[in-house]
VMD Tcl script that builds the backbone (N, CA, C; Angstrom):
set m [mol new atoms 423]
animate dup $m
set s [atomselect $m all]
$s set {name element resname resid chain x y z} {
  {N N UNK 1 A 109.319 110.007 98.487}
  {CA C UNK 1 A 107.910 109.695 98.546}
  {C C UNK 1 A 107.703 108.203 98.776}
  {N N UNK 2 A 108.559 106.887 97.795}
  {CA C UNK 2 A 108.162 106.018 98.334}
  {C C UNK 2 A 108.579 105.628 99.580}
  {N N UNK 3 A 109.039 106.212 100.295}
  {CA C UNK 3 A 109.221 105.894 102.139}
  {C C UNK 3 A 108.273 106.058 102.945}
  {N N UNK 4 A 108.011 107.185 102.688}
  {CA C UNK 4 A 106.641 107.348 103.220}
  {C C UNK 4 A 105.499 106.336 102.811}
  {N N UNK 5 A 104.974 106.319 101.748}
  {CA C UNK 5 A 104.547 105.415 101.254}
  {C C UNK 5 A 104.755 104.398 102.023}
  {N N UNK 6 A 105.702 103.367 101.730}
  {CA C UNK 6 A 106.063 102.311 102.622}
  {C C UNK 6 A 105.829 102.158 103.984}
  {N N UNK 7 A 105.651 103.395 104.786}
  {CA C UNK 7 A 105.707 103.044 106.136}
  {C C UNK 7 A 103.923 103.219 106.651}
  {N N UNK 8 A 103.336 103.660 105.663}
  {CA C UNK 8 A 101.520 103.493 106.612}
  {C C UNK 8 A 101.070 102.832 104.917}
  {N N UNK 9 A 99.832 101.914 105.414}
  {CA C UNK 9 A 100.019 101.079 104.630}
  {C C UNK 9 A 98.164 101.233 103.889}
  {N N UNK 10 A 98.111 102.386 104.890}
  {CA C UNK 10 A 96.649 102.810 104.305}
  {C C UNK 10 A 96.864 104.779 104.216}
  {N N UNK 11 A 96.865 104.847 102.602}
  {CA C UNK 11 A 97.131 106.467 102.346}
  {C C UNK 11 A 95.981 107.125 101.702}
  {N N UNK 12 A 95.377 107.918 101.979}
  {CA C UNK 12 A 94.753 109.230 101.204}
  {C C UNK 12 A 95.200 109.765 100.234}
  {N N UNK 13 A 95.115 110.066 99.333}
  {CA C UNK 13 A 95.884 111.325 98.255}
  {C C UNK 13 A 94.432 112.201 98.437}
  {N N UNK 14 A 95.275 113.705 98.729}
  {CA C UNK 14 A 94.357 115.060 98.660}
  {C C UNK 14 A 94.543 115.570 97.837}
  {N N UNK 15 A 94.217 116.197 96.965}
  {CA C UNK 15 A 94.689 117.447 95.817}
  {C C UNK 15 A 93.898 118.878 96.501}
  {N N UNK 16 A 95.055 119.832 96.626}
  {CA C UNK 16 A 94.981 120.759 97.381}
  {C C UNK 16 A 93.767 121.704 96.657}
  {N N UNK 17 A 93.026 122.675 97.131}
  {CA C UNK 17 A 91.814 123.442 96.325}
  {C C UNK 17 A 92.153 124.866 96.366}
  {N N UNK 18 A 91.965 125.649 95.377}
  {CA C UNK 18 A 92.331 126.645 95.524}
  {C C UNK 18 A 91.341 127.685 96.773}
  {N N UNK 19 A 90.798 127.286 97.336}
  {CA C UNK 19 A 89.409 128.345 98.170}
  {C C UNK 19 A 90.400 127.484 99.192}
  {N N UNK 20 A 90.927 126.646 99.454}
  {CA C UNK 20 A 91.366 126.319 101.240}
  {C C UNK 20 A 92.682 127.114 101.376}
  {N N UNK 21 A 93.150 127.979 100.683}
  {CA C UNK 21 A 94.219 129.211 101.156}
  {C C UNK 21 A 93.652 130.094 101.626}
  {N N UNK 22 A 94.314 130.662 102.658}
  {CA C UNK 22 A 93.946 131.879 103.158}
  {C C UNK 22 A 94.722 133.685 102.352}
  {N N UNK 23 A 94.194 134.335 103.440}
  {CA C UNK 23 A 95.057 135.692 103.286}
  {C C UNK 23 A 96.592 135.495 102.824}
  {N N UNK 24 A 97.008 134.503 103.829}
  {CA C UNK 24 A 98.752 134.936 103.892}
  {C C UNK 24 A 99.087 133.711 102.517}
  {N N UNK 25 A 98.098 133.353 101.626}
  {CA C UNK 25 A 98.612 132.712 100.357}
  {C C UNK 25 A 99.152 130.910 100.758}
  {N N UNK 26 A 98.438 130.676 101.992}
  {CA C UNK 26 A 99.156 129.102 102.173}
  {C C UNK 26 A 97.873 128.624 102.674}
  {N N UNK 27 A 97.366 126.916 102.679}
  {CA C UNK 27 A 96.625 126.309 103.351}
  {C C UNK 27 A 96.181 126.616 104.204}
  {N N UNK 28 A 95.006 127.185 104.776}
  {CA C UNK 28 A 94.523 127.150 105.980}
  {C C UNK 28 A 94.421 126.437 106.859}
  {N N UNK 29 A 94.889 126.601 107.988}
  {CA C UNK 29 A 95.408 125.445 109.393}
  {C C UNK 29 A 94.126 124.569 109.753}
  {N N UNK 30 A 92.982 125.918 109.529}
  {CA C UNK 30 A 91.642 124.544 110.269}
  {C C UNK 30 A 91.124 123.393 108.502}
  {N N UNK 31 A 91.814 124.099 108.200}
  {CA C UNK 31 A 90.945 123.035 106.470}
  {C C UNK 31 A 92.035 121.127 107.026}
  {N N UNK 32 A 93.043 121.912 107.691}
  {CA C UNK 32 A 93.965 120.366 108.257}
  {C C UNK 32 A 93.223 119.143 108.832}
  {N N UNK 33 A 92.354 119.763 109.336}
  {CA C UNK 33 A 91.487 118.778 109.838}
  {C C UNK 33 A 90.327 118.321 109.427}
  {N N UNK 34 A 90.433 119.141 108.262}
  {CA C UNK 34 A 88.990 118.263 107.107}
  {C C UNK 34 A 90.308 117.460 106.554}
  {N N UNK 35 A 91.252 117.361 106.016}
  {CA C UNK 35 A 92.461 116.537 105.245}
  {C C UNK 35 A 92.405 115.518 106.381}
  {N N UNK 36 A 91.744 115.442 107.790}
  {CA C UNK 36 A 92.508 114.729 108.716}
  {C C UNK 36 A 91.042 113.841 108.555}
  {N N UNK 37 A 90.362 114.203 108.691}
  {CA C UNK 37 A 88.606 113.954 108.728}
  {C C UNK 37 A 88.721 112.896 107.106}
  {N N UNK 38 A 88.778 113.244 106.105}
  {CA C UNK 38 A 88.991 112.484 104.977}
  {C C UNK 38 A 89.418 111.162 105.149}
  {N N UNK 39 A 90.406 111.238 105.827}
  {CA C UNK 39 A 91.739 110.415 105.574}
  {C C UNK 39 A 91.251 108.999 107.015}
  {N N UNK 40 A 90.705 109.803 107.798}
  {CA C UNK 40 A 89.985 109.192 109.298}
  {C C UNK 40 A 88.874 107.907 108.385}
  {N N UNK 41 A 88.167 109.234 107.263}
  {CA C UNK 41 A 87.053 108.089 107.015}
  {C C UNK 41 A 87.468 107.020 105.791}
  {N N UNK 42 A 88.428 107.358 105.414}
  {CA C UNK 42 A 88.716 106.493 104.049}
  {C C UNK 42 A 89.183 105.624 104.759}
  {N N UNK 43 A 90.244 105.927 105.694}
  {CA C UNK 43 A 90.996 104.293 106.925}
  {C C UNK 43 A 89.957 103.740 107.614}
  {N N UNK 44 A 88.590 104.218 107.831}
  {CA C UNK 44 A 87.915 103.253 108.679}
  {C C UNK 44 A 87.240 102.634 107.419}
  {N N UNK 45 A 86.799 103.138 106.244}
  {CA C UNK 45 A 85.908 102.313 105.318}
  {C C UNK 45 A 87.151 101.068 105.107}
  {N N UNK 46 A 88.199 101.301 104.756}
  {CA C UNK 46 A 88.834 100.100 104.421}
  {C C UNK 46 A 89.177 99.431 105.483}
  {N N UNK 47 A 88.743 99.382 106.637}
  {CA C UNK 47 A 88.668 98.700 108.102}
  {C C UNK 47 A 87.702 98.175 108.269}
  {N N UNK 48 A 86.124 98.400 107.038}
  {CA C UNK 48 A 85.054 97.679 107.420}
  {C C UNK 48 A 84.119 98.653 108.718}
  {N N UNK 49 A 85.127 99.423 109.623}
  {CA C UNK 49 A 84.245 100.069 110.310}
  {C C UNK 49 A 83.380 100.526 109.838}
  {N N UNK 50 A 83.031 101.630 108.841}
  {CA C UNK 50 A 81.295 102.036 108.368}
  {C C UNK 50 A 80.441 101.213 108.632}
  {N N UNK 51 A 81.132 99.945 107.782}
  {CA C UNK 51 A 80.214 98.846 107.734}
  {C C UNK 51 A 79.189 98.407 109.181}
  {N N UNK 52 A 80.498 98.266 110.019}
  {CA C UNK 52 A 80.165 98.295 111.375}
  {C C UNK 52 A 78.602 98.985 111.877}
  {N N UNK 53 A 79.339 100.379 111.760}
  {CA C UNK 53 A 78.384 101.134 112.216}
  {C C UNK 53 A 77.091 101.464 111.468}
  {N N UNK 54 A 76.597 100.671 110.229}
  {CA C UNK 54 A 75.395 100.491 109.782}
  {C C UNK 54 A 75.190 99.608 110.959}
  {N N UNK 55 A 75.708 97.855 110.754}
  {CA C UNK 55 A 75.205 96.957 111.208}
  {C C UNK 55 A 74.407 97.596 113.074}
  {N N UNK 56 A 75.294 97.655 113.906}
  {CA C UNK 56 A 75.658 98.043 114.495}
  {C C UNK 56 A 74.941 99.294 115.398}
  {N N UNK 57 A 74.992 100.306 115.021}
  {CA C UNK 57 A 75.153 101.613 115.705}
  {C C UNK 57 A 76.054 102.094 116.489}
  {N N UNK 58 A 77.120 101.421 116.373}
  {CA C UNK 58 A 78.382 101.104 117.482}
  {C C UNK 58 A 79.357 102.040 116.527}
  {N N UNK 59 A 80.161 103.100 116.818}
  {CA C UNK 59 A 81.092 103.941 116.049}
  {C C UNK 59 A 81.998 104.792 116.459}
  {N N UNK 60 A 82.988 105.498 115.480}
  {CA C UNK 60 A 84.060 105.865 116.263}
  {C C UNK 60 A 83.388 107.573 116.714}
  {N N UNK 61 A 83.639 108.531 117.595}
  {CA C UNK 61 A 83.960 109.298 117.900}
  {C C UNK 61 A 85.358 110.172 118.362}
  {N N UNK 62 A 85.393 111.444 118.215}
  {CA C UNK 62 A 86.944 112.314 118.353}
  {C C UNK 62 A 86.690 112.380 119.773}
  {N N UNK 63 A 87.797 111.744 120.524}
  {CA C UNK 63 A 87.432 112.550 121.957}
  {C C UNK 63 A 88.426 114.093 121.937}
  {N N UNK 64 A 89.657 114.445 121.180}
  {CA C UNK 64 A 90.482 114.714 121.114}
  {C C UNK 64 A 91.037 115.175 119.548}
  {N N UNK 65 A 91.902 115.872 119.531}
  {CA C UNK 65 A 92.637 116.220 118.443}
  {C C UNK 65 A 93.590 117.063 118.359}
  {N N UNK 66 A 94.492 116.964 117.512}
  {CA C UNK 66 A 95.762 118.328 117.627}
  {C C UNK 66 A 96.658 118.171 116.169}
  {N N UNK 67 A 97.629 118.962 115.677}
  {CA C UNK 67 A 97.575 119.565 114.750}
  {C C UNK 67 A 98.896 119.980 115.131}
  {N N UNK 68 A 100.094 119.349 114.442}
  {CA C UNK 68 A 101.812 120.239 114.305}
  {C C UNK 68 A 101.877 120.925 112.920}
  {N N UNK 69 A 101.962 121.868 112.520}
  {CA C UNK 69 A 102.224 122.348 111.172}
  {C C UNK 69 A 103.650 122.898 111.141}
  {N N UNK 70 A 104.453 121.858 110.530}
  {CA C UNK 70 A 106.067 122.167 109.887}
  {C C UNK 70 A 106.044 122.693 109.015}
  {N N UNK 71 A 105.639 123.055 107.666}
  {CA C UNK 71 A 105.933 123.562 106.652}
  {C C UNK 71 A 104.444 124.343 106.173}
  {N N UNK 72 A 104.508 125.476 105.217}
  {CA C UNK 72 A 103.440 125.771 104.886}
  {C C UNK 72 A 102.779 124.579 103.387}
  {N N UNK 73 A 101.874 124.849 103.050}
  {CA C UNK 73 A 101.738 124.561 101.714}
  {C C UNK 73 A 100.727 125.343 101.277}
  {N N UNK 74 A 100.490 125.351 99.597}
  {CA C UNK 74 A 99.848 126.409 98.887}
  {C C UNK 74 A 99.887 125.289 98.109}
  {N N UNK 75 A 99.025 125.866 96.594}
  {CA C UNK 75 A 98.021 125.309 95.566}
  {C C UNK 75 A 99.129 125.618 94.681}
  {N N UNK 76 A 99.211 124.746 93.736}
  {CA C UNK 76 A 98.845 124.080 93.476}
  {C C UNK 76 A 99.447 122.833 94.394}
  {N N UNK 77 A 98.853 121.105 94.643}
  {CA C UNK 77 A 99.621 120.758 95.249}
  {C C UNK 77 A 98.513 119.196 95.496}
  {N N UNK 78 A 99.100 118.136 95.547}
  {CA C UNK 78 A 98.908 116.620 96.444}
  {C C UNK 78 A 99.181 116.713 97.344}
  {N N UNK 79 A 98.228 116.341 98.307}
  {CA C UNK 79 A 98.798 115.856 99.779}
  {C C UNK 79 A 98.900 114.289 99.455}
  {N N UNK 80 A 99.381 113.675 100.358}
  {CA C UNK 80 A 99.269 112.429 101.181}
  {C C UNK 80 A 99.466 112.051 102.428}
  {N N UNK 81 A 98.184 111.968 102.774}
  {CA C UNK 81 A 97.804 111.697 104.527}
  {C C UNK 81 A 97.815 109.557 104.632}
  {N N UNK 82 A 98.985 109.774 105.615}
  {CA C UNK 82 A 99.345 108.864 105.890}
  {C C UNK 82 A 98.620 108.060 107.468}
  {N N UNK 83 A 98.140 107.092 107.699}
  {CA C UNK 83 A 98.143 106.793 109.172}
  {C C UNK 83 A 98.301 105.965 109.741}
  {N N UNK 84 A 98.458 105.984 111.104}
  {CA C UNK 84 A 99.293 104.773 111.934}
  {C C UNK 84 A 98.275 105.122 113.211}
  {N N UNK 85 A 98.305 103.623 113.896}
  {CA C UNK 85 A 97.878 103.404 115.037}
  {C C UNK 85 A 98.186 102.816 116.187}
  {N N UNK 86 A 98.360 103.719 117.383}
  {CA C UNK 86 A 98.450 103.376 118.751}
  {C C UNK 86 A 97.878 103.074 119.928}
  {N N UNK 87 A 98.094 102.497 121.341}
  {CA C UNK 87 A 97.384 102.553 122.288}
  {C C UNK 87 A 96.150 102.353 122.382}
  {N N UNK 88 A 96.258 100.849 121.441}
  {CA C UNK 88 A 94.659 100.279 121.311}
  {C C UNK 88 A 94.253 99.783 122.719}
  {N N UNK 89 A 92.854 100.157 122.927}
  {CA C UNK 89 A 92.094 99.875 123.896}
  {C C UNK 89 A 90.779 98.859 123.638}
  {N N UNK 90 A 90.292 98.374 124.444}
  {CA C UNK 90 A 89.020 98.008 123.855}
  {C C UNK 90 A 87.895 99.137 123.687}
  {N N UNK 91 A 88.312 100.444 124.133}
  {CA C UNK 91 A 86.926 101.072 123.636}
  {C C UNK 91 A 87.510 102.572 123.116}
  {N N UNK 92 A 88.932 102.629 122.822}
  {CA C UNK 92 A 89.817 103.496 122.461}
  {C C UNK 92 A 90.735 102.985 121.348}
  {N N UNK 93 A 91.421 104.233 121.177}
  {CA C UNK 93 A 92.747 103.995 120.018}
  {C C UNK 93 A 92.602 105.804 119.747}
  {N N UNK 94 A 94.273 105.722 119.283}
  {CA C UNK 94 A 94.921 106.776 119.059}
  {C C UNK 94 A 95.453 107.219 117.358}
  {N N UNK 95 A 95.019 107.672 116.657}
  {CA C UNK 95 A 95.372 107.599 115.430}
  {C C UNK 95 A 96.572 108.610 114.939}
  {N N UNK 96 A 97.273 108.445 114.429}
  {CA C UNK 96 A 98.761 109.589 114.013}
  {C C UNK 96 A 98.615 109.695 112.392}
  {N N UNK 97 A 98.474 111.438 112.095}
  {CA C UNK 97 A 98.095 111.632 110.999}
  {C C UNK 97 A 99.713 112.347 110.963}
  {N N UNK 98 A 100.249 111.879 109.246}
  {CA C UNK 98 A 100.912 112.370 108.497}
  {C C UNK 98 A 100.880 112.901 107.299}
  {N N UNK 99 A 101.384 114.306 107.236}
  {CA C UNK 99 A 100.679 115.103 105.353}
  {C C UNK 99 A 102.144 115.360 104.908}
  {N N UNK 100 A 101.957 114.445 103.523}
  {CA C UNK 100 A 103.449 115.035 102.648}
  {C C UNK 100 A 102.835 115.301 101.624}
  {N N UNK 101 A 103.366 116.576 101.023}
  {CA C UNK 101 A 103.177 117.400 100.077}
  {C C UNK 101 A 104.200 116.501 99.034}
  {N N UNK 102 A 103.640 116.419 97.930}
  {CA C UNK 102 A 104.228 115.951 96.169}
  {C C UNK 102 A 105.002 116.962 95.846}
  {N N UNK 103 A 104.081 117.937 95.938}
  {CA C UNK 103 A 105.434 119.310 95.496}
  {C C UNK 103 A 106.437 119.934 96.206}
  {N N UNK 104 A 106.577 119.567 97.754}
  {CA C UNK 104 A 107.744 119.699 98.188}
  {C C UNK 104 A 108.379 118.456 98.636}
  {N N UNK 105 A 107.981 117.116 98.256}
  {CA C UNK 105 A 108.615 116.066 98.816}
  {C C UNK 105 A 108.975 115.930 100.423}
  {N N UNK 106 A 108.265 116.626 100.852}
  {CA C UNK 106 A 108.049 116.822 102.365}
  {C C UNK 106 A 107.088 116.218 103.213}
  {N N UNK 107 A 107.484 115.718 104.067}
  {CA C UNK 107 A 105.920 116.340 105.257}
  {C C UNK 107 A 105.861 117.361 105.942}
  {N N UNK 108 A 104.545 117.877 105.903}
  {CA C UNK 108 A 104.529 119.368 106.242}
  {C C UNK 108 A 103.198 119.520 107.380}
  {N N UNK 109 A 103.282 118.424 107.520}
  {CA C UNK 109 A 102.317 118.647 109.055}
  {C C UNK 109 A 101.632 117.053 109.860}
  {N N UNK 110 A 102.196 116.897 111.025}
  {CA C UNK 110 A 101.388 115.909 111.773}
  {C C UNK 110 A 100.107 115.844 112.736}
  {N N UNK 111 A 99.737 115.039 113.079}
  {CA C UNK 111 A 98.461 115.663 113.166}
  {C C UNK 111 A 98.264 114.063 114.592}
  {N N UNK 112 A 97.222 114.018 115.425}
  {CA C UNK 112 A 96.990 112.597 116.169}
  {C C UNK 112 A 95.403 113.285 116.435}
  {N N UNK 113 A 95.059 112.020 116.984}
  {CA C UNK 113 A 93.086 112.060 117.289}
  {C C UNK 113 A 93.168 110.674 118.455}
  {N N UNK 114 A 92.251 111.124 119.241}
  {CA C UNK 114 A 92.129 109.954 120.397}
  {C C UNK 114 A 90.575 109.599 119.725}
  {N N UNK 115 A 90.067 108.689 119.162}
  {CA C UNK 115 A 89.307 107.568 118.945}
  {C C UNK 115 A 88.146 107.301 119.949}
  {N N UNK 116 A 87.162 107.126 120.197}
  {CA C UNK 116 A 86.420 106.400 121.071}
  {C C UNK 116 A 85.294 106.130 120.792}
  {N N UNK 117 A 84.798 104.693 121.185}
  {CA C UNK 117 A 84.151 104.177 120.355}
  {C C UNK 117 A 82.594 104.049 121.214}
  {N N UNK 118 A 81.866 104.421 120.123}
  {CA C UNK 118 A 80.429 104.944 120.593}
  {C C UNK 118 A 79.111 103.957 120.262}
  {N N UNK 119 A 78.244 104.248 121.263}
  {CA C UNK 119 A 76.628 103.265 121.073}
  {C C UNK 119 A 75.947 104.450 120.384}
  {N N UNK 120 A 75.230 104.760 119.439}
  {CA C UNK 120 A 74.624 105.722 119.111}
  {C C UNK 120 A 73.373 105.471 119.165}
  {N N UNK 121 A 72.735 104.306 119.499}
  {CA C UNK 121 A 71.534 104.141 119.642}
  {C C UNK 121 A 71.159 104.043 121.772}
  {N N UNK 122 A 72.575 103.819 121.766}
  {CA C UNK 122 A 71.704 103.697 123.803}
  {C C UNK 122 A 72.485 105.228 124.419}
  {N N UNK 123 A 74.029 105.895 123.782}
  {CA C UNK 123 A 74.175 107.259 124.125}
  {C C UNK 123 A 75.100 106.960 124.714}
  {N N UNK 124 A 76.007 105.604 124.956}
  {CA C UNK 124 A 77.179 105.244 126.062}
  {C C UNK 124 A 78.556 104.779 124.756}
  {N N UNK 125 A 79.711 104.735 125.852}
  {CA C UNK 125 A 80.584 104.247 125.146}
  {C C UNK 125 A 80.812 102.832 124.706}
  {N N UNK 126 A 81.229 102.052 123.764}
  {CA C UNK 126 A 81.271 100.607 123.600}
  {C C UNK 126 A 82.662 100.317 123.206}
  {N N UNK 127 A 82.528 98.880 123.100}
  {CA C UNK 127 A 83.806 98.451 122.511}
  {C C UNK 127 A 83.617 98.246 121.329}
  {N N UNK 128 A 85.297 98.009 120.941}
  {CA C UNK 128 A 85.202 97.416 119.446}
  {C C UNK 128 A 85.243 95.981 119.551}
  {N N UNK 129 A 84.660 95.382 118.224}
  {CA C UNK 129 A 84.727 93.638 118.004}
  {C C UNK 129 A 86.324 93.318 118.119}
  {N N UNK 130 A 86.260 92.428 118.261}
  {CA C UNK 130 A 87.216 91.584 117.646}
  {C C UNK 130 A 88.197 92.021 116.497}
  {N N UNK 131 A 87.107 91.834 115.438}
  {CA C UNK 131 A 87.300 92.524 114.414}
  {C C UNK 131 A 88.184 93.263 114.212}
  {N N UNK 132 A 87.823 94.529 114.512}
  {CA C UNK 132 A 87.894 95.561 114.456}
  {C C UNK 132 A 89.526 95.867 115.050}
  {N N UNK 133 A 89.397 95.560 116.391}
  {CA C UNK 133 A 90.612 94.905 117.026}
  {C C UNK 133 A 91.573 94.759 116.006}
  {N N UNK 134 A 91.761 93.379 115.757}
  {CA C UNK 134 A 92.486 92.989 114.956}
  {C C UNK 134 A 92.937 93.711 113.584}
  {N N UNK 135 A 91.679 94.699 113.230}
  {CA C UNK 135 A 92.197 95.411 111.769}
  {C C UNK 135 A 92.855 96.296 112.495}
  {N N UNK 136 A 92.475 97.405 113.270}
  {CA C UNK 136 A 93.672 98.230 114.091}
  {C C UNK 136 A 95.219 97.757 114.494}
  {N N UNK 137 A 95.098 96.664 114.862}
  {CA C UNK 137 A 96.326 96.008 114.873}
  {C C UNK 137 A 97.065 95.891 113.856}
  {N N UNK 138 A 96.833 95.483 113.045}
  {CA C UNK 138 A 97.322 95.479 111.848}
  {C C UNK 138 A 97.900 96.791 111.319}
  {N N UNK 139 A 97.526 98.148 111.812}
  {CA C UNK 139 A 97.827 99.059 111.036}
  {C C UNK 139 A 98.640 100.058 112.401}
  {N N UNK 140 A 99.186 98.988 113.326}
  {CA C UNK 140 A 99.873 99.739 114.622}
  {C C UNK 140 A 100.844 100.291 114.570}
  {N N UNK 141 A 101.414 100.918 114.606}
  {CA C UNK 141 A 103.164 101.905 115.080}
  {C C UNK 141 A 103.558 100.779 115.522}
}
mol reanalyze $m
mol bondsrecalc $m
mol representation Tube
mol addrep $m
């Protein structure tokens, strides 16, 4: 666990719920992307992005998304969604989601999202600041 740990330097902890299993007794595949959605918004609040997008109206959008599931998991159970960032653009970026389970000392599913960054008040795409820039950088592959 602390390797993981060590290698993304902004983590989520999930605690798994018992209603996100399905029939076959394991996590449900689409609940992955609320774990992915969580973890998206907790890394941009500590990026200041929210902030942004009060000031602003300027914000991220999914153009994209996808979903590897290696291992199952079931309840009881911690996740930790890990993330890293690639192929910064000025009006893009690529985010790489990692989930390790506490109770199997595993990761048990990766996950990526293509980023793009939105005017919500004129309806077009924008860039990111500087800023913003630079905090992505910071948290690059």
């Amino acid at each position: 666990m602390e390797q993981f740990i060590a290698q993304d330097s902004i983590i989520t902890e999930i605690p798994v719920a018992w209603g996100e299993m399905d029939a076959l007794n394991h996590v449900n595949n689409a609940v992955y992307f609320r774990y992915f959605e969580t973890a998206r918004i907790d890394f941009f609040s500590q990026i200041n992005m929210m902030d942004e997008l009060k000031k602003t109206s300027v914000g991220p959008v999914l153009s994209e998304t996808q979903a590897k599931f290696k291992r199952p998991v079931t309840f009881p159970d911690t996740l930790l969604v890990g993330i890293t960032i690639s192929d910064i653009k000025q009006d893009r970026f690529m985010m790489h989601y990692r989930v390790f389970s506490k109770a199997q000392q595993a990761i048990t599913t990766t996950g990526s999202a293509k980023v793009v960054m939105f005017n919500f008040k004129t309806g077009q795409k924008a860039t990111l600041t500087a800023e913003l820039l630079a905090a992505l950088e910071q948290h690059g592959e």
